[in-house]
C-alpha angles and dihedrals in degrees: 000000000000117000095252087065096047094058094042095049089052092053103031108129084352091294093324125259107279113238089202087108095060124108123255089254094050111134121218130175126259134176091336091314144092124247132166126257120257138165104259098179144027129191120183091315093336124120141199138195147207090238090050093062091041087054108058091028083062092056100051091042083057088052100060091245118180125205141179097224145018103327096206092044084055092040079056108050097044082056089052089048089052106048092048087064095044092050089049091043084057094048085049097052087234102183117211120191117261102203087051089053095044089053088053092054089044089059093031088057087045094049096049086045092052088051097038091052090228150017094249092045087056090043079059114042089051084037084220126107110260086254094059084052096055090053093061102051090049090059092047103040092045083057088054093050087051096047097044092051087043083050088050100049094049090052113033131159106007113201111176116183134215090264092046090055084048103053093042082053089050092050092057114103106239085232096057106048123122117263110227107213116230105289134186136190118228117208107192130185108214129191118189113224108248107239120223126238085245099056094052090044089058094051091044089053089049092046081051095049093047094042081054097056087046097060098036092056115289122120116263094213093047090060096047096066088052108050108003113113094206107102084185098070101011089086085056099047090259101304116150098187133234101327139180117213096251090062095051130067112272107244088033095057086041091061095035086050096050089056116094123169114065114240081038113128129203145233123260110300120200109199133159085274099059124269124316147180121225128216113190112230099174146335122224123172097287102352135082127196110207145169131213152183109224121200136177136207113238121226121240115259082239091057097048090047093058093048090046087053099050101041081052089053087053090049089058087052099055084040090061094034099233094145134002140275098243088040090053095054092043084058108040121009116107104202118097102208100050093035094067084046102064087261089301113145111219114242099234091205102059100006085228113115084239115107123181105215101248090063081065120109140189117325094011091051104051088038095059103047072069091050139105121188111283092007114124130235126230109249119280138169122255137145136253132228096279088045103257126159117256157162130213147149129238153213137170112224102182141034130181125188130223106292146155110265127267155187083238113056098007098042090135095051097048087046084056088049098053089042091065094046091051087047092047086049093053087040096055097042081060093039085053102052099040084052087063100050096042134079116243131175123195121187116239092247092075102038087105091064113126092218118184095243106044091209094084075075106048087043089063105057082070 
């Protein structure tokens, strides 16, 4: 079972909506027909059905997942795997938090809506009341913390060492190493535009004004989607979601945590993202649900044109070499992050400084298709991770063509690689001596299965 379907797998429909609740007689589509559900599986005082498997086969199905065997058989034997940690999480008395399951449902139930289009459309597509449906993605997401604590506790720490890296490498056969696409890495020097007095004045008294019309009547989430800058919430009228105040900026989650009747709104909140007002939603133990209308000063057309200049002047610098490319981001660039990083942007996605070109976006995008390696662009706007207005140059340092990989270019990959074998070694020893102290019983319709570890077999004959 390779490691992308294994994540997948994991994530998949945001762990799938366990069919465990349904009645015997329940009725679920296969291959173009109708059977009837049936437990199929049972590990210690686990069960699994028919529907269970159909379930999570249909959405990657959905997904376009390819696989090299039987994809049920592998659906299967990832639930067996599951359901073995969470009855030994049980026999462990492996506590999980409540509040922090609750707060994944929560998102889990906003996130089906949102793709559903309503409440009503999901209570129909699943043919089950939404609170049918939030009971069984508690069960089911209650199963995946276990099993990922239990995970946790049978792996542990992973240390992998330089040797080990190298003799992983060595067992891989040449054919089937991965192929690593062309990659760059972009250094870019940024200045953030100043903000007069007057321009923070004007988005304060709009804040007021709309803070004024909340409390006099008018709907908080209505006026979201007219006036918030923050393309994240605004589709959900604001809403941020169950948070704890580590996830939320400081003086935003001191301000959303002072407030304390719902419906309450704040006063005028200037965080790292702009200035906001907070509406309290609910309240629960550590955790605040909030809404909020973001808005951020603009800078004046003056301003914009001396930082263009002088980020241009900078660009003929570099040009001329007269002076170099990391000086010339110590001195100059504006942006934190990237400074300390020799002027390298961080790929999100991977949080390597390689980027393929398609994960480029906007203004990067378009500079570099001019661009040679270590030639400068000319300035151009562009935003940073909070949003925020900025300008910035330019240059890619490094390319790398498509390859094979190696110890060589792709060491931390590789590293990453051998990481994941140790912990599936370690993984399957345990998987190979719980099978044979639990009770499981497989249906004989899978008993053809070719499952990675042939003990689920041997375990079902019990």
């Amino acid at each position: 079972m390779n490691k992308k379907y294994n994540i997948l797998l994991t994530l998949i429909f945001a762990f799938s909506i366990s069919a465990s609740a349904q009645s015997p007689d329940t009725t679920v589509h296969q291959n173009g027909s109708y059977v009837i559900d049936q437990v199929i599986a049972i590990v210690g005082n686990k069960a699994i059905k028919q529907s269970d498997i159909e379930n999570e086969y249909t959405q990657l199905k959905a997904e376009n997942f390819q696989s090299t065997g039987d994809l049920k058989c592998m659906v299967f034997e990832k639930m067996l795997q599951t359901k073995l940690m969470v009855n030994q999480a049980l026999l462990d008395s492996i506590v999980i938090s409540e509040s922090q399951l609750e707060s994944e449902l929560n998102q889990r139930l906003e996130q089906f809506i949102s793709q559903a289009g309503s409440v009503e459309k999901l209570e129909k597509h699943f043919d089950k009341s939404l609170a049918e449906i939030k009971k069984d993605l508690l069960e089911s997401l209650r199963d995946q913390q276990l099993s990922n604590k239990m995970q946790s506790n049978i792996i542990g720490t992973i240390d992998i060492t330089p040797t080990e890296v190298n003799n992983f490498y060595k067992k891989i056969p040449k054919d089937s190493l991965p192929t690593i696409n062309a990659q760059i890495e972009i250094g870019q020097i940024a200045a953030y535009p100043p903000f007069t007095e007057k321009a923070v004045a004007e988005v304060k008294d709009k804040l007021l004004d709309l803070r004024k019309r909340i409390v006099s009547g008018e709907r908080f989430a209505s006026l979201v989607v007219l006036y918030s800058e923050d393309p994240g919430s605004a589709g959900r009228g604001g809403e941020i979601g169950l948070s704890k105040k580590s996830a939320l900026d400081a003086q935003y989650a001191k301000v959303a945590f002072a407030l304390s009747a719902p419906g309450e709104v704040s006063r005028i909140v200037e965080s790292e993202f702009g200035y906001h007002i907070i509406q309290l939603i609910e309240r629960k133990g550590d955790m605040v649900n909030t809404r909020h209308i973001l808005m951020k000063p603009k800078a004046d057309p003056e301003s914009v044109t001396k930082i263009m200049h002088a980020l241009d002047s900078i660009a003929m610098l570099l040009r001329k070499d007269s002076i170099s490319f990391e000086k010339a981001v110590l001195k100059f660039s504006m942006d934190i992050d990237t400074r300390l990083n020799r002027g390298l942007q961080v790929n999100q996605r991977t949080g390597d400084t390689r980027f393929e070109k398609d994960q480029l976006t906007g203004g990067d995008l378009y500079a570099i298709k001019k661009l040679k390696t270590g030639e400068i662009s000319d300035p151009f706007e562009s935003h940073d991770q909070k949003g925020k207005v900025f300008y910035k140059i330019i240059s890619i340092r490094t390319q790398h063509e498509a390859h094979k990989a190696n110890l060589k270019d792709d060491n931390s990959m590789l590293q990453e690689m051998a990481k994941n074998a140790k912990r599936q070694s370690i993984l399957d020893a345990w998987f190979t001596d719980k099978i044979k102290t639990t009770y499981i019983h497989i249906d004989d319709s899978f008993k053809g299965c070719d499952f990675r570890s042939k003990d689920w077999l041997k375990a079902g004959n019990q």
